[in-house]
mmCIF file of the C-alpha atoms, coordinates in Angstrom:
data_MODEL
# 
_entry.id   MODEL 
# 
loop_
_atom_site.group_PDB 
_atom_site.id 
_atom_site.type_symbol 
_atom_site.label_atom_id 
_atom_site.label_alt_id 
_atom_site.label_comp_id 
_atom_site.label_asym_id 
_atom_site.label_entity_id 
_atom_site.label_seq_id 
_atom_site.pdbx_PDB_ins_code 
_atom_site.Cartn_x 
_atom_site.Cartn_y 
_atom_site.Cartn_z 
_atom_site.occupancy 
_atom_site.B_iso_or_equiv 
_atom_site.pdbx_formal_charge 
_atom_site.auth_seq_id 
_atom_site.auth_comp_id 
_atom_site.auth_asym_id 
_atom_site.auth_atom_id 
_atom_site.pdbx_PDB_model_num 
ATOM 1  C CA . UNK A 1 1  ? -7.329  13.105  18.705 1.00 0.00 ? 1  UNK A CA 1 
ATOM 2  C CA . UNK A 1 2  ? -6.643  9.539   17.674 1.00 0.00 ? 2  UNK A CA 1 
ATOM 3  C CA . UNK A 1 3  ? -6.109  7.933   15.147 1.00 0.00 ? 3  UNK A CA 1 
ATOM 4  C CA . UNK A 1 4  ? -8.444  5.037   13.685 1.00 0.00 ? 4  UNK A CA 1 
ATOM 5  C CA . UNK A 1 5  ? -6.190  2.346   13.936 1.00 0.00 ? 5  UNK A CA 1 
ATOM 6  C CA . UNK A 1 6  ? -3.266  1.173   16.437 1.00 0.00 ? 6  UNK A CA 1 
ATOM 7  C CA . UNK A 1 7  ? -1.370  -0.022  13.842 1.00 0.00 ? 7  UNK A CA 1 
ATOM 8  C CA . UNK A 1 8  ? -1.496  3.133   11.291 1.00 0.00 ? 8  UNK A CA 1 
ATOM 9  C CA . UNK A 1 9  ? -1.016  5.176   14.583 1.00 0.00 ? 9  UNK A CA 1 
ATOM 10 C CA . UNK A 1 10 ? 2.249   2.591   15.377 1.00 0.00 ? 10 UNK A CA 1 
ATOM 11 C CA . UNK A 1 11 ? 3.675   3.828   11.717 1.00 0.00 ? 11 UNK A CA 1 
ATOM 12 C CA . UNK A 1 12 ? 3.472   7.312   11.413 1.00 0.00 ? 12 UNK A CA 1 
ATOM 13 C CA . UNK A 1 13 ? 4.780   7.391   15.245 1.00 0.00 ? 13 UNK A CA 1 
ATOM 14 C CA . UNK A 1 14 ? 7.882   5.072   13.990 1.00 0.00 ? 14 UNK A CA 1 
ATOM 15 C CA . UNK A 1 15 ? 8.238   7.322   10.211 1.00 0.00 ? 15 UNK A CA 1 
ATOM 16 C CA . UNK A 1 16 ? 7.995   10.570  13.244 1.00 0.00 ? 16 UNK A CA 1 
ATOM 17 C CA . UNK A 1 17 ? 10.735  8.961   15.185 1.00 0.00 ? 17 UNK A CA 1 
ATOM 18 C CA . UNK A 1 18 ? 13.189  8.477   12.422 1.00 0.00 ? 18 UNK A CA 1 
ATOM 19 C CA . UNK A 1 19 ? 12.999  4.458   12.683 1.00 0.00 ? 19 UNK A CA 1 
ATOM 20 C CA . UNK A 1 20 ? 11.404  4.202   9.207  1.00 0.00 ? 20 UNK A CA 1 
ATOM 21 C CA . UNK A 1 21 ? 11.744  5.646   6.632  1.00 0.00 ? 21 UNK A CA 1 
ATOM 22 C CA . UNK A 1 22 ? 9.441   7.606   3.902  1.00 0.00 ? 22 UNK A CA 1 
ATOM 23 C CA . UNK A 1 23 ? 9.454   3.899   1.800  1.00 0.00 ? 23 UNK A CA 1 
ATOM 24 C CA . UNK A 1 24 ? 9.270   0.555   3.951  1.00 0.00 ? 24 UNK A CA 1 
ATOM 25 C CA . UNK A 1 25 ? 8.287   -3.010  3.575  1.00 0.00 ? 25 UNK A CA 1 
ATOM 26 C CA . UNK A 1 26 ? 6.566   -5.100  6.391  1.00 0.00 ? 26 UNK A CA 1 
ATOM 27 C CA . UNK A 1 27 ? 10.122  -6.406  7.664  1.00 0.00 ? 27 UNK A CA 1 
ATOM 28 C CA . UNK A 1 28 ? 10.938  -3.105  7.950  1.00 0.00 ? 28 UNK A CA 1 
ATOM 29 C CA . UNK A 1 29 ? 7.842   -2.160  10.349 1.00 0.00 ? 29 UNK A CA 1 
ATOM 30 C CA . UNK A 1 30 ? 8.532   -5.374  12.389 1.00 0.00 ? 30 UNK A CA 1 
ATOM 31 C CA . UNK A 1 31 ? 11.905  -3.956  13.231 1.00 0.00 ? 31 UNK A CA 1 
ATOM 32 C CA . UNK A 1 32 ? 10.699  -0.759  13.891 1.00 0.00 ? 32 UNK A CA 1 
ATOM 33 C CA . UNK A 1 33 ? 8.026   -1.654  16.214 1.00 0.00 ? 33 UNK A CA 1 
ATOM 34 C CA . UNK A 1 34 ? 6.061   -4.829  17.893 1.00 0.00 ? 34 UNK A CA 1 
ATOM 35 C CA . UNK A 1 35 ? 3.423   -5.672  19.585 1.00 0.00 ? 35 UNK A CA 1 
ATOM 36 C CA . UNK A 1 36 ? 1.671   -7.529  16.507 1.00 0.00 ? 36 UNK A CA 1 
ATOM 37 C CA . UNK A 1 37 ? 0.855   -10.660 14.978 1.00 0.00 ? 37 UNK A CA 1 
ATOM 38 C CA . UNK A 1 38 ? 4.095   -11.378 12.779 1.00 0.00 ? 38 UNK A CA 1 
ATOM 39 C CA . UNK A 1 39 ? 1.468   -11.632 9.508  1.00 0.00 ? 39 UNK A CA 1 
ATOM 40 C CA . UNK A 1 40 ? -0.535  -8.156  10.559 1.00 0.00 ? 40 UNK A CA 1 
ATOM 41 C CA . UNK A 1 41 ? 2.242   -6.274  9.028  1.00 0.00 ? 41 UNK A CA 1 
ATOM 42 C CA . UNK A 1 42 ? 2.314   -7.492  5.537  1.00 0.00 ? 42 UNK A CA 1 
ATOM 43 C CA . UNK A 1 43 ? -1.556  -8.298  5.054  1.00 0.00 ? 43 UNK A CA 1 
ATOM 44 C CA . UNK A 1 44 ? -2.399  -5.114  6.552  1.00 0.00 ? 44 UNK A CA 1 
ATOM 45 C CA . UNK A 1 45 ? 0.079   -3.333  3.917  1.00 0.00 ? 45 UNK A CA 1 
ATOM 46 C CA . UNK A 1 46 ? -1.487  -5.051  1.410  1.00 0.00 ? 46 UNK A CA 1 
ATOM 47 C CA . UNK A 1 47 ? -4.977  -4.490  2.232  1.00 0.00 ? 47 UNK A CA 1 
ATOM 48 C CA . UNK A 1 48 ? -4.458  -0.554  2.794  1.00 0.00 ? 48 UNK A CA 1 
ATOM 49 C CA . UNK A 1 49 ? -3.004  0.004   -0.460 1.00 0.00 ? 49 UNK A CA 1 
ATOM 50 C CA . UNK A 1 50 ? -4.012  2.823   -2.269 1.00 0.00 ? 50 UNK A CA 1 
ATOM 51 C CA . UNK A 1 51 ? -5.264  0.666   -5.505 1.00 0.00 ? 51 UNK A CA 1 
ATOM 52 C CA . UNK A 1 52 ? -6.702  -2.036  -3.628 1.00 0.00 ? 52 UNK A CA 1 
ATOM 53 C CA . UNK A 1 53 ? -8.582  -0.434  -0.701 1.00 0.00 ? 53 UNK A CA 1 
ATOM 54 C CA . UNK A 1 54 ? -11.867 0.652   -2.311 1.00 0.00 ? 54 UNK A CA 1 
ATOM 55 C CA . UNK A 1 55 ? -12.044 -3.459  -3.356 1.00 0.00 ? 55 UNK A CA 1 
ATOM 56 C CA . UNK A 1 56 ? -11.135 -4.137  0.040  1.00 0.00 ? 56 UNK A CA 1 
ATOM 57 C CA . UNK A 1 57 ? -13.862 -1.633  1.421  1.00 0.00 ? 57 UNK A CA 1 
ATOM 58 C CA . UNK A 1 58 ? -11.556 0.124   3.770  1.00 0.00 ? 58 UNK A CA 1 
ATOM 59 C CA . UNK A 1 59 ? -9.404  2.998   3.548  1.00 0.00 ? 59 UNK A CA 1 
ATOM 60 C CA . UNK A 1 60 ? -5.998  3.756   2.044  1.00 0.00 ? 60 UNK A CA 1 
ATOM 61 C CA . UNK A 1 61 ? -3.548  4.274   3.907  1.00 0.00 ? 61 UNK A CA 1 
ATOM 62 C CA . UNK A 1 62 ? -0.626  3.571   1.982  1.00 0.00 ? 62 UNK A CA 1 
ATOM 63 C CA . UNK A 1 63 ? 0.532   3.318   -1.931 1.00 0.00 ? 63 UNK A CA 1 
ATOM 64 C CA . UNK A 1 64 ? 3.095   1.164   -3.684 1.00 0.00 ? 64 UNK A CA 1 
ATOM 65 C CA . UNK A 1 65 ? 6.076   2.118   -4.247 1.00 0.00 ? 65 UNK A CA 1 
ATOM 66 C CA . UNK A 1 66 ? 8.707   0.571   -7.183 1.00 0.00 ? 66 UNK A CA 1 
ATOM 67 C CA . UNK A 1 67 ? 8.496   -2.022  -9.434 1.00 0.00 ? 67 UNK A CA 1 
ATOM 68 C CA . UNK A 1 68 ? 5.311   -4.619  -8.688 1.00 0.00 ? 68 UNK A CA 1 
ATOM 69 C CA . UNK A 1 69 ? 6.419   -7.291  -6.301 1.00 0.00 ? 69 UNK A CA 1 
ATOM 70 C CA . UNK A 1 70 ? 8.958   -5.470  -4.624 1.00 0.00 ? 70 UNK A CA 1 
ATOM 71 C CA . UNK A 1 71 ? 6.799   -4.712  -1.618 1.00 0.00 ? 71 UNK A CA 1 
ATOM 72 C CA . UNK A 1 72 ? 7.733   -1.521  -1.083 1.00 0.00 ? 72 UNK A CA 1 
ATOM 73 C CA . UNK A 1 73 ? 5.017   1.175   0.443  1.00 0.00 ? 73 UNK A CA 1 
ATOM 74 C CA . UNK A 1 74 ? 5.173   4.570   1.408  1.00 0.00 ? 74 UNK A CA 1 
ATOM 75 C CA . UNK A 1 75 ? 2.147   6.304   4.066  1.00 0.00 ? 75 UNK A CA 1 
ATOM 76 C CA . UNK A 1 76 ? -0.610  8.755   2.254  1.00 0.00 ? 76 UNK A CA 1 
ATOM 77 C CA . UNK A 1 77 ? -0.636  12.068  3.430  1.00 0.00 ? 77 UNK A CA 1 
ATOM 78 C CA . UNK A 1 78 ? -2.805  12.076  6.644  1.00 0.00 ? 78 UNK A CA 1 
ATOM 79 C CA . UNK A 1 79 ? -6.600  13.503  5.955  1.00 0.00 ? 79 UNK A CA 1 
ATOM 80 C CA . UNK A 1 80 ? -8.471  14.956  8.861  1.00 0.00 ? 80 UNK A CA 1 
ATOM 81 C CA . UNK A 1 81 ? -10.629 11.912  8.995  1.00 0.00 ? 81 UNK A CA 1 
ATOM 82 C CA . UNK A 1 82 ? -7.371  9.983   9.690  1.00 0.00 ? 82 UNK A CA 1 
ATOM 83 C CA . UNK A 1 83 ? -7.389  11.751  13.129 1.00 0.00 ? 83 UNK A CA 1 
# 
């Protein structure tokens, strides 16, 4: 099975390996894994999130966490379409 994007994939592998945790911010997936641009991580964040995605047309992946502007996220459940 795989998952529809690299990046997503890159995350839950890094939340499965204990080097994230449940809530992270894009600084926190640069430390935990590379390999892209330096901006991919926060846009991608951003664009993903749970309220913004359907404006975005793409899919969630993620939801905000906290108080707005504190760019904290936390990863959706994985759906079968996910995979």
């Amino acid at each position: 099975m795989e998952v529809t994007s690299k990046f997503v994939a890159a995350i839950d592998q890094a939340i499965k390996d204990k080097k994230l945790g449940k809530c992270f911010r894009a600084a926190n997936l640069r430390e935990a894994f590379g390999g892209f641009a330096y901006n991919t991580y926060g846009v991608f964040l951003s664009k993903h999130e749970k309220d913004k995605a359907q404006h975005n047309r793409c899919k969630a992946y993620f939801e905000r966490v906290g108080e707005s502007g504190s760019g904290l996220y936390r990863r959706l459940p994985i759906e079968r379409n996910d995979l």
